[in-house]
PyMOL CGO cylinders between C-alpha atoms (Angstrom):
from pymol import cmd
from pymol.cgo import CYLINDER

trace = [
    CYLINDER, 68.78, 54.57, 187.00, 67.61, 52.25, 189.70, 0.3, 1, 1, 1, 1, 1, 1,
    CYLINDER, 67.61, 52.25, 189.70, 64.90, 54.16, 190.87, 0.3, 1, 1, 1, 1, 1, 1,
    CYLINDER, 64.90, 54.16, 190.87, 63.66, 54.26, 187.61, 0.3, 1, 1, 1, 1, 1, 1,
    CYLINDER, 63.66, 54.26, 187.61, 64.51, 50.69, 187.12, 0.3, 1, 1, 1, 1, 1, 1,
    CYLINDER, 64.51, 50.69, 187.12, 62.35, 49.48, 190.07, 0.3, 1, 1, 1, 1, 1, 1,
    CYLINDER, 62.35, 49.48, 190.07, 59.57, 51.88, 188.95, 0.3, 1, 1, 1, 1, 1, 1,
    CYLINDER, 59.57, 51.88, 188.95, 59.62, 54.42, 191.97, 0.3, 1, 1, 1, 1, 1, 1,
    CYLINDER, 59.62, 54.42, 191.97, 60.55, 57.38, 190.36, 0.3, 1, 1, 1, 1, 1, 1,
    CYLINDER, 60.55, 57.38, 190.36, 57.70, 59.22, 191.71, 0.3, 1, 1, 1, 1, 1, 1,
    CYLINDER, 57.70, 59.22, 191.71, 58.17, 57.70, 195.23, 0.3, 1, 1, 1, 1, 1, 1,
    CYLINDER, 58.17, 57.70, 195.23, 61.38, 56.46, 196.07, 0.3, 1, 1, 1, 1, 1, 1,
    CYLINDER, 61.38, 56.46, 196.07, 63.28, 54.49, 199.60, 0.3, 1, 1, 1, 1, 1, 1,
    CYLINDER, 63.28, 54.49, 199.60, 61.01, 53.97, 202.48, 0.3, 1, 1, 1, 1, 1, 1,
    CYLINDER, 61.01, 53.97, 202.48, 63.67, 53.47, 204.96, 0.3, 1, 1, 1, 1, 1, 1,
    CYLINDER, 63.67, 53.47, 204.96, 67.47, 52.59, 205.16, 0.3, 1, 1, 1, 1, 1, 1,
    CYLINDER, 67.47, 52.59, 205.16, 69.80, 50.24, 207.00, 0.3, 1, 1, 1, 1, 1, 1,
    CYLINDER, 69.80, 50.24, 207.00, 73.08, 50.83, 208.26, 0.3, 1, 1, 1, 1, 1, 1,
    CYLINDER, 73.08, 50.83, 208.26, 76.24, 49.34, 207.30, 0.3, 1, 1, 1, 1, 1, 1,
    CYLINDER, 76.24, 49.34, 207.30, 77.50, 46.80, 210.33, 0.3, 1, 1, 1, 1, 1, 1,
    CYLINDER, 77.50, 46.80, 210.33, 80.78, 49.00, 211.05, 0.3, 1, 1, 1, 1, 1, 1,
    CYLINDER, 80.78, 49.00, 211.05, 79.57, 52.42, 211.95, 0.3, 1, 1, 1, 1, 1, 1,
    CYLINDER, 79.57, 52.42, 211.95, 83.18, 53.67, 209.88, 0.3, 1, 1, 1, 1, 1, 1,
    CYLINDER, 83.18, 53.67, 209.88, 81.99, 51.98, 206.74, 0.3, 1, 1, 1, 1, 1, 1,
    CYLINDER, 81.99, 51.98, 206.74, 81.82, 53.49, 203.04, 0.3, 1, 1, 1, 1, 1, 1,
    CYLINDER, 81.82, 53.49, 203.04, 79.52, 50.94, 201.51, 0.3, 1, 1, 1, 1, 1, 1,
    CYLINDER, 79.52, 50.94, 201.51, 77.26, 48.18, 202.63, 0.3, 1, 1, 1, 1, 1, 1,
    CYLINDER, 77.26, 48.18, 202.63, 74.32, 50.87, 204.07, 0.3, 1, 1, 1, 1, 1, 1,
    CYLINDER, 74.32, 50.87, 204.07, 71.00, 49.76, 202.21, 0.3, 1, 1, 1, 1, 1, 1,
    CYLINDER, 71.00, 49.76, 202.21, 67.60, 51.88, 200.73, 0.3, 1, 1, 1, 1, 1, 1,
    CYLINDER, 67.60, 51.88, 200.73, 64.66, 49.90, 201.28, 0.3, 1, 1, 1, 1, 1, 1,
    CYLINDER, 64.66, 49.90, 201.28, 62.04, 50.69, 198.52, 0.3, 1, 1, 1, 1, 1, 1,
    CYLINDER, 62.04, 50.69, 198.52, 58.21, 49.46, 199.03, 0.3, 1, 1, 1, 1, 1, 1,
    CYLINDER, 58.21, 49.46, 199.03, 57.49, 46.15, 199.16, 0.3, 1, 1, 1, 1, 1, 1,
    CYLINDER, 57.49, 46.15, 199.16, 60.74, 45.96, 201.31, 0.3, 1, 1, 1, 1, 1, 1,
    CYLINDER, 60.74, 45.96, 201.31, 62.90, 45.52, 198.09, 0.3, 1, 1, 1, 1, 1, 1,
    CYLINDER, 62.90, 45.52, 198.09, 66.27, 46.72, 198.75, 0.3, 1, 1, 1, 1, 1, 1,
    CYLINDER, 66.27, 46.72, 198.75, 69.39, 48.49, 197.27, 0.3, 1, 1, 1, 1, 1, 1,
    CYLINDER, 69.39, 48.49, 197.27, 72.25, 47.58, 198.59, 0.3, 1, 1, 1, 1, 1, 1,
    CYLINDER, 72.25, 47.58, 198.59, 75.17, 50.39, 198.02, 0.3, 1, 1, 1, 1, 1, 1,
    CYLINDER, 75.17, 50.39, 198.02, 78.57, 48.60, 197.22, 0.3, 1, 1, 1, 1, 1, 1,
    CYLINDER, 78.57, 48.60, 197.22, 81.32, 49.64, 195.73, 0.3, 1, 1, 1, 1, 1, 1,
    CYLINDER, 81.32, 49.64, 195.73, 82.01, 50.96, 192.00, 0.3, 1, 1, 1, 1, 1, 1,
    CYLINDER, 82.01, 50.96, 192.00, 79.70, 52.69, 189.90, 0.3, 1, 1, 1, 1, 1, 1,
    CYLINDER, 79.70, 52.69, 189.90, 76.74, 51.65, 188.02, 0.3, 1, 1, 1, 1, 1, 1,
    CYLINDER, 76.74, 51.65, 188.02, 73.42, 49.76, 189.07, 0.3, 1, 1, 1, 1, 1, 1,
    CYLINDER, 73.42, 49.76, 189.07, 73.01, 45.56, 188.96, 0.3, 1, 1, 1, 1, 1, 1,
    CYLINDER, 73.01, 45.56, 188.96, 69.55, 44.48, 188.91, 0.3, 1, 1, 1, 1, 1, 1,
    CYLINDER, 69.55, 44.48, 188.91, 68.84, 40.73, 189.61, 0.3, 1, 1, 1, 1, 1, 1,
    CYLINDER, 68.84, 40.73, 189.61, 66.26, 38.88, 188.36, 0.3, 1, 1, 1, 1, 1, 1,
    CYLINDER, 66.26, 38.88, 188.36, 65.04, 34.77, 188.73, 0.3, 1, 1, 1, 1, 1, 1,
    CYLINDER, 65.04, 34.77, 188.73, 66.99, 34.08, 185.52, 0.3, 1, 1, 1, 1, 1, 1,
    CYLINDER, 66.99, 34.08, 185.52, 69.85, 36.27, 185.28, 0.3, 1, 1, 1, 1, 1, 1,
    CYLINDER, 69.85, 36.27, 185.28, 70.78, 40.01, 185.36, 0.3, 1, 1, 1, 1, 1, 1,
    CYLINDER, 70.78, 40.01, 185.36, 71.31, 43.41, 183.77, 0.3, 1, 1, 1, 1, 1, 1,
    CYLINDER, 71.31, 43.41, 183.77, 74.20, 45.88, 184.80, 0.3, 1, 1, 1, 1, 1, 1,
    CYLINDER, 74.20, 45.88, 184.80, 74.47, 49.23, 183.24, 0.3, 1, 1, 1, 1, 1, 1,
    CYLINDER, 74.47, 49.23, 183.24, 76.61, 52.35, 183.54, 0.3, 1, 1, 1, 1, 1, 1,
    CYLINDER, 76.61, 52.35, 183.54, 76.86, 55.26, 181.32, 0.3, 1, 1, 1, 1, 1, 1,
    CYLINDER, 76.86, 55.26, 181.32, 77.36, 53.70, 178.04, 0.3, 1, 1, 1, 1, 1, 1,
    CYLINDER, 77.36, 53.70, 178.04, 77.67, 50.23, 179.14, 0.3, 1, 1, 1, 1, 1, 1,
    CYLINDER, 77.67, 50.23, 179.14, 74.93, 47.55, 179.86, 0.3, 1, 1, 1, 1, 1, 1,
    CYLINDER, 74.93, 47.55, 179.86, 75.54, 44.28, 179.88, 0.3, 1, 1, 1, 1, 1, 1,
    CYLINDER, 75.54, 44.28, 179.88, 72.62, 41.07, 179.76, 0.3, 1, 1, 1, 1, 1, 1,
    CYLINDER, 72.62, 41.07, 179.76, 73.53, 37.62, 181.55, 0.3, 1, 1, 1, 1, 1, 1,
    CYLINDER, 73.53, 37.62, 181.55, 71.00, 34.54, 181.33, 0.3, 1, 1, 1, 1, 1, 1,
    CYLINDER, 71.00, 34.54, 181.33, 72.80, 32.75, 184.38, 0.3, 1, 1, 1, 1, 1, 1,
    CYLINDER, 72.80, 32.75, 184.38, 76.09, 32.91, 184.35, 0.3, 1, 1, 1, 1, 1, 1,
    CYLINDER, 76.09, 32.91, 184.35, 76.18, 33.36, 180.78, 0.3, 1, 1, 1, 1, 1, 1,
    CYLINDER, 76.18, 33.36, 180.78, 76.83, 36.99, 179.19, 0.3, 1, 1, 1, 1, 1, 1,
    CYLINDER, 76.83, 36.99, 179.19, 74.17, 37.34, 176.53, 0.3, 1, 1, 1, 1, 1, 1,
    CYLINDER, 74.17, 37.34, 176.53, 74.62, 40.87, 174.94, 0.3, 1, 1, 1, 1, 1, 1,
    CYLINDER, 74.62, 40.87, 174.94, 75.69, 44.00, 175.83, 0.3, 1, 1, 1, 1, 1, 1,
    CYLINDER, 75.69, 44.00, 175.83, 78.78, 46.46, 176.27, 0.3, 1, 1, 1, 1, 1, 1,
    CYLINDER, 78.78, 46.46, 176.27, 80.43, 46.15, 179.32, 0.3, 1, 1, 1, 1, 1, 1,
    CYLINDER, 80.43, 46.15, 179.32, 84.27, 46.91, 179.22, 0.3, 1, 1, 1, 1, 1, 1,
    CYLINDER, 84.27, 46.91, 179.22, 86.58, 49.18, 177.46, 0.3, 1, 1, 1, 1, 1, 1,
    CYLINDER, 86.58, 49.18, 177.46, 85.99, 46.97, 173.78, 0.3, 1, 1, 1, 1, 1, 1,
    CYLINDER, 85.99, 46.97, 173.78, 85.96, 49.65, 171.26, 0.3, 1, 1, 1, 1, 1, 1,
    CYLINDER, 85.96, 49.65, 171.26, 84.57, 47.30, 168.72, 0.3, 1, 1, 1, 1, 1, 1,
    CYLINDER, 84.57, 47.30, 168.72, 81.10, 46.77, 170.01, 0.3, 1, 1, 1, 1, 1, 1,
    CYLINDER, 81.10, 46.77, 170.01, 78.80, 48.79, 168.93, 0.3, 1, 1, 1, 1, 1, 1,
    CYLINDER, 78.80, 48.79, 168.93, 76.49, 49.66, 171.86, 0.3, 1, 1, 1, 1, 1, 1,
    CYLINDER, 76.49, 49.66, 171.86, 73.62, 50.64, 169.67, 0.3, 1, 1, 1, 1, 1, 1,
    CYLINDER, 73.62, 50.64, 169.67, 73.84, 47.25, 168.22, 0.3, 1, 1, 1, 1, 1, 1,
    CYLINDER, 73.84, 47.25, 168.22, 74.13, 45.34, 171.71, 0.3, 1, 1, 1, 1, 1, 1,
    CYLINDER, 74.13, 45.34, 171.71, 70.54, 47.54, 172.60, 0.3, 1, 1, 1, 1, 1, 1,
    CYLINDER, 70.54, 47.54, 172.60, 68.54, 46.44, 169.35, 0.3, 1, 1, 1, 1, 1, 1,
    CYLINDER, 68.54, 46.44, 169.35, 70.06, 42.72, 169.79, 0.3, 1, 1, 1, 1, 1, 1,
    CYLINDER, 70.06, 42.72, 169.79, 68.69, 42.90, 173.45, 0.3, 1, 1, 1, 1, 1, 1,
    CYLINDER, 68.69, 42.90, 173.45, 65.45, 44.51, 172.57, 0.3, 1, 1, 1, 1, 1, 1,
    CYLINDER, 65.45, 44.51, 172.57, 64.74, 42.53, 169.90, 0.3, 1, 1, 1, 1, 1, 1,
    CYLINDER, 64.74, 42.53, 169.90, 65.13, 38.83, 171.44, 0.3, 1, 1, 1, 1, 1, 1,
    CYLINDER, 65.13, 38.83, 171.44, 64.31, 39.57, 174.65, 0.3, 1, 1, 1, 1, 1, 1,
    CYLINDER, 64.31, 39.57, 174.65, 61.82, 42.59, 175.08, 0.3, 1, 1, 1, 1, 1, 1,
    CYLINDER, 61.82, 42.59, 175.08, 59.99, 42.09, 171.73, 0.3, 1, 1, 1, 1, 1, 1,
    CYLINDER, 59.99, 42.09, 171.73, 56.79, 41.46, 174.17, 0.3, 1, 1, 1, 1, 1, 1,
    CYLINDER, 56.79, 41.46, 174.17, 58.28, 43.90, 177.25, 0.3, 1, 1, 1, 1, 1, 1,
    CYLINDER, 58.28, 43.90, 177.25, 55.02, 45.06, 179.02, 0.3, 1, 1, 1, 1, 1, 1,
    CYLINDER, 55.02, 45.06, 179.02, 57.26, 48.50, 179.78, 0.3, 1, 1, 1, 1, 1, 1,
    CYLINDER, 57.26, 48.50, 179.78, 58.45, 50.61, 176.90, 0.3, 1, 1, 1, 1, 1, 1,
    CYLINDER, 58.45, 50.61, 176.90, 61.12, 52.54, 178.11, 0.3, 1, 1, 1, 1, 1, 1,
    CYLINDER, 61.12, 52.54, 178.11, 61.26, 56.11, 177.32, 0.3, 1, 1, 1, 1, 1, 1,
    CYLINDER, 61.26, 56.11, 177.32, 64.28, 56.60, 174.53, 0.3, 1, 1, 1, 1, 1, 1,
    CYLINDER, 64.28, 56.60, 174.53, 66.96, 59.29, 175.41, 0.3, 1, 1, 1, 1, 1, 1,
    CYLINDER, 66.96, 59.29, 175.41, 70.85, 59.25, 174.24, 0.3, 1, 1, 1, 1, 1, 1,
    CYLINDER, 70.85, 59.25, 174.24, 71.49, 61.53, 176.53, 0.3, 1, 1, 1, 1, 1, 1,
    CYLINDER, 71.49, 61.53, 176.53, 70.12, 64.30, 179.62, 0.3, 1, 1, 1, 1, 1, 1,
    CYLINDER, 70.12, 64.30, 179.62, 71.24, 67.57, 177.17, 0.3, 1, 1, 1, 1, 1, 1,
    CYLINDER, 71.24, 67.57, 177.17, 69.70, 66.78, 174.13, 0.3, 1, 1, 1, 1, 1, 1,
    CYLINDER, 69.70, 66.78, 174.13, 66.35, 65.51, 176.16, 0.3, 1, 1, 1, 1, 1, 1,
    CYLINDER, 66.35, 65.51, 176.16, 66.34, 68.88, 178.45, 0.3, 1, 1, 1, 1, 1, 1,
    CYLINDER, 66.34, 68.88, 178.45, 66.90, 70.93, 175.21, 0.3, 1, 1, 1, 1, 1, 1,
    CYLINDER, 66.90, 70.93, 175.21, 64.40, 69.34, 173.34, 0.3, 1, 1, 1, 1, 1, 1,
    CYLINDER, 64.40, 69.34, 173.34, 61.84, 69.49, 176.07, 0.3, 1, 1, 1, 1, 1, 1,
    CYLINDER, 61.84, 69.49, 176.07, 62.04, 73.22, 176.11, 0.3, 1, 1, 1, 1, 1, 1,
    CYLINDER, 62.04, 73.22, 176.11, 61.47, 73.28, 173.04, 0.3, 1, 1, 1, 1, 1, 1,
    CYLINDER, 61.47, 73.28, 173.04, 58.06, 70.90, 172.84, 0.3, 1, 1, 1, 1, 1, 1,
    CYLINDER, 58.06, 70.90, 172.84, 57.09, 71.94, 176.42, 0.3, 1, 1, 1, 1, 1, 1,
    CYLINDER, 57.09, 71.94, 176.42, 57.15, 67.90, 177.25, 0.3, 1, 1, 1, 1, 1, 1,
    CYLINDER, 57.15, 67.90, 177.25, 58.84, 67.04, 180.55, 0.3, 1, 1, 1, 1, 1, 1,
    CYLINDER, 58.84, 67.04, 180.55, 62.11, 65.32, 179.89, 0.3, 1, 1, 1, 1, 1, 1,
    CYLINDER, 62.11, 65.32, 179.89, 63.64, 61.65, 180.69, 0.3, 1, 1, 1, 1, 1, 1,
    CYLINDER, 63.64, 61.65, 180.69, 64.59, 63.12, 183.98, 0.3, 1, 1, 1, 1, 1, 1,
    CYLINDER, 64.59, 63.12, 183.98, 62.51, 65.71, 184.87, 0.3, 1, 1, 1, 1, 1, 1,
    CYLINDER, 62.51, 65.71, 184.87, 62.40, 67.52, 187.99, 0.3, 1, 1, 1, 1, 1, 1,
    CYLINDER, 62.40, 67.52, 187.99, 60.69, 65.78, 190.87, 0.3, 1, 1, 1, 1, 1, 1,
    CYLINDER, 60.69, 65.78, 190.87, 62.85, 62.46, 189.84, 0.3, 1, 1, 1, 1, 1, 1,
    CYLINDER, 62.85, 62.46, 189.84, 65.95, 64.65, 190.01, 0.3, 1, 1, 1, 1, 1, 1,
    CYLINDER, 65.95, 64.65, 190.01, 64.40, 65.52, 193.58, 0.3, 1, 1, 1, 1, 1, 1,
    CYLINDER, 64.40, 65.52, 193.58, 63.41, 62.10, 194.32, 0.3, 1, 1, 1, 1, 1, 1,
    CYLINDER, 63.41, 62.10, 194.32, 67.00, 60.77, 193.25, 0.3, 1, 1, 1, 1, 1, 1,
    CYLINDER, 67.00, 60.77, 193.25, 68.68, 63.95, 195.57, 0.3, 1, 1, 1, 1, 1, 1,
    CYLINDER, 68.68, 63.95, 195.57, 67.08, 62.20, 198.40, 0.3, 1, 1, 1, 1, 1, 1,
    CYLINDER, 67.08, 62.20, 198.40, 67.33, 58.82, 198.12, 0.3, 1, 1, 1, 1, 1, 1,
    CYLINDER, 67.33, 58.82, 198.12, 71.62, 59.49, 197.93, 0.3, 1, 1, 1, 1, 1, 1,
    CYLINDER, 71.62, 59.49, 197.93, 70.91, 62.22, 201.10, 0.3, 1, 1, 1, 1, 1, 1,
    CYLINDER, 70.91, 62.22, 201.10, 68.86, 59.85, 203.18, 0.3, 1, 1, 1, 1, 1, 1,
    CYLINDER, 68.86, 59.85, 203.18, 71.74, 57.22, 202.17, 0.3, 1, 1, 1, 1, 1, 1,
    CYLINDER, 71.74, 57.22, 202.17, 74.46, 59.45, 203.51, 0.3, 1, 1, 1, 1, 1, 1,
    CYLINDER, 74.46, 59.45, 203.51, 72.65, 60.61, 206.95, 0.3, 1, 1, 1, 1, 1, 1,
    CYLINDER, 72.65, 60.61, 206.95, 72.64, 57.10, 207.87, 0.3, 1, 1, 1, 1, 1, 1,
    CYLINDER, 72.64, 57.10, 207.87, 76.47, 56.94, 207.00, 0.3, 1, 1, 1, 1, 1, 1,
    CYLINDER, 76.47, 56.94, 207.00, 76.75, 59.45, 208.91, 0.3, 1, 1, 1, 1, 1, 1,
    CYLINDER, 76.75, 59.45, 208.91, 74.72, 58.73, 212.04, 0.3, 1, 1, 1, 1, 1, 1,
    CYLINDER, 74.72, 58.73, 212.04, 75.38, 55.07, 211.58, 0.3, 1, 1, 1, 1, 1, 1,
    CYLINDER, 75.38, 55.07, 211.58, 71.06, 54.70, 212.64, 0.3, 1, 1, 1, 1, 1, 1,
    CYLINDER, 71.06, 54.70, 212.64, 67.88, 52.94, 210.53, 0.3, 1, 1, 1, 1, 1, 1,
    CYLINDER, 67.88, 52.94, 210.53, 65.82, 55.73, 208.75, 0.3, 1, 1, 1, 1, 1, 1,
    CYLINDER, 65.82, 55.73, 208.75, 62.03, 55.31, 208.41, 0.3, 1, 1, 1, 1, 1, 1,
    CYLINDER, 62.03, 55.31, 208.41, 60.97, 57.85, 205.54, 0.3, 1, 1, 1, 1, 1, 1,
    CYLINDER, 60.97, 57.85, 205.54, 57.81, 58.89, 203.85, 0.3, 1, 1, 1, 1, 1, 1,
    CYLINDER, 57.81, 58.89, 203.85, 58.05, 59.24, 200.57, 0.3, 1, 1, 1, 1, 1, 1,
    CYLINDER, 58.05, 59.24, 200.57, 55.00, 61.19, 200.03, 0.3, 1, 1, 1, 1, 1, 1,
    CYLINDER, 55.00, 61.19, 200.03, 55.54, 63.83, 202.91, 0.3, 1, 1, 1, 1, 1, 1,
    CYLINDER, 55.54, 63.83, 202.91, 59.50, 63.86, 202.04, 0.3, 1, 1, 1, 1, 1, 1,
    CYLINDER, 59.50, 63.86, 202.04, 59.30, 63.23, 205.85, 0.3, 1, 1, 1, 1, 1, 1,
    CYLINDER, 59.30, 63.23, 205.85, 60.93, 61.36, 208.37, 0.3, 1, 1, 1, 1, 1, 1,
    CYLINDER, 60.93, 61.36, 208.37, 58.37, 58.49, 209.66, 0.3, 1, 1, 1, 1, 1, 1,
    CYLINDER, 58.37, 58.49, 209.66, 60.73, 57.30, 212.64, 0.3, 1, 1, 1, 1, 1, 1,
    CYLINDER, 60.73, 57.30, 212.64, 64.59, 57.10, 213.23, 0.3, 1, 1, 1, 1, 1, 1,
    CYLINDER, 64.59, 57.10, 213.23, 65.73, 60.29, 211.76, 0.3, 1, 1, 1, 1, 1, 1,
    CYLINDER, 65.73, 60.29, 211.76, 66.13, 63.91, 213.08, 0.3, 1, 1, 1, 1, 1, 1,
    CYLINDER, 66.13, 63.91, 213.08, 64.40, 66.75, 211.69, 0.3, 1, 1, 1, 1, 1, 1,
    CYLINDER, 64.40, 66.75, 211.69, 67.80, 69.07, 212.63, 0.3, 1, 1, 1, 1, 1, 1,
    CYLINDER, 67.80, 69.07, 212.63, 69.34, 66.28, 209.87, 0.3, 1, 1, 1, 1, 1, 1,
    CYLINDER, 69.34, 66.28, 209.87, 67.54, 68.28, 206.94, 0.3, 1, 1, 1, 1, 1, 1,
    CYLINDER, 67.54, 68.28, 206.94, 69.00, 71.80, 207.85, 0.3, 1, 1, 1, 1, 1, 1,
    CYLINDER, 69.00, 71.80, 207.85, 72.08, 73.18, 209.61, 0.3, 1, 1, 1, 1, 1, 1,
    CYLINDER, 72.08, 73.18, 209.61, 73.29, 75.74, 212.12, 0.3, 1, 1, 1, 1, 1, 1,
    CYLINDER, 73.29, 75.74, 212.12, 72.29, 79.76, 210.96, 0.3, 1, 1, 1, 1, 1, 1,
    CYLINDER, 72.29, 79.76, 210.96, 75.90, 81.34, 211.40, 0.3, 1, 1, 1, 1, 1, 1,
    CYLINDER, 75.90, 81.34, 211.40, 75.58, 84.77, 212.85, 0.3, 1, 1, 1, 1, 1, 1,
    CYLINDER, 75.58, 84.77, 212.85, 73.26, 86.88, 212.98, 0.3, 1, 1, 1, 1, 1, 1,
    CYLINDER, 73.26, 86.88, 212.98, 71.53, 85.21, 209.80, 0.3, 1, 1, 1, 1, 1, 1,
    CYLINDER, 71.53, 85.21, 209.80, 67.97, 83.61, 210.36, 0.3, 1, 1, 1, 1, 1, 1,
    CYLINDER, 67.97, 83.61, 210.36, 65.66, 81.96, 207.95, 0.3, 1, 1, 1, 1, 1, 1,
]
cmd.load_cgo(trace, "trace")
């Protein structure tokens, strides 16, 4: 979702910074074009902060703030709001002049299903499932090697500050590739 929130679904990070402690679980960072970052915390779900307030969403729940103030959404465990409701109240006071239309899916199954059948590519088709796949493995090598990772999106490459061994493993045996 925050991939295709910042509009790089067809690119994705650039680079990524560490975490300060080299044991650490959260606080490592993807660094998108235009050195925007994304900041991995804690939790699930993606925050996106804007000049005059933000948007949080996670699988069924979004919520709107102007400020401090919460201006429409579903964001806890209230039965009672209806979250189709909260999405037309958002879209219709506040993206009635949206220069992005956002491509409508309830959900990944339906979508795939459906774009067998009309031979359209679906919400998430496959090179943003690819893109997505290494933006969270690029995240997790520099976890795990605690080091700053230049990438090119366009090569799926390293530019400077990662390994190639990183993107295979040890053959066991006799196999060989």
């Amino acid at each position: 979702i925050v991939q295709w929130g910042l509009g790089v679904d067809d690119s994705g990070p650039v680079g990524t910074i560490p975490a300060e402690n080299p044991k650490a679980m959260k606080g490592a960072q993807l660094v998108y074009a235009g050195n925007v970052p994304l900041m991995h915390g804690t939790g699930m779900g993606s925050s996106f902060y804007g000049t005059e307030g933000r948007v949080e969403c996670h699988r069924g729940r979004i919520g709107l703030w102007l400020g401090e103030k919460f201006i429409a959404g579903r964001t806890g465990g209230d039965k009672n709001i209806n979250l189709g409701k909260e999405l037309d109240k958002m879209e219709s006071e506040y993206l009635k002049d949206a220069k992005v239309k956002l491509y409508r899916s309830s959900s990944h199954i339906p979508d795939f299903l459906n774009s067998m059948r009309t031979r359209k590519k679906p919400c998430t088709h496959e090179i943003i499932g690819a893109r997505t796949a290494i933006a969270c493995h690029l995240l997790n090598q520099t976890y795990y090697n605690h080091t700053a990772i230049k990438w090119n999106p366009k090569k799926n490459t390293f530019a400077s500050g990662g390994d190639p061994k990183w993107l295979t493993r040890d053959y066991r045996g006799e196999w060989d590739v």
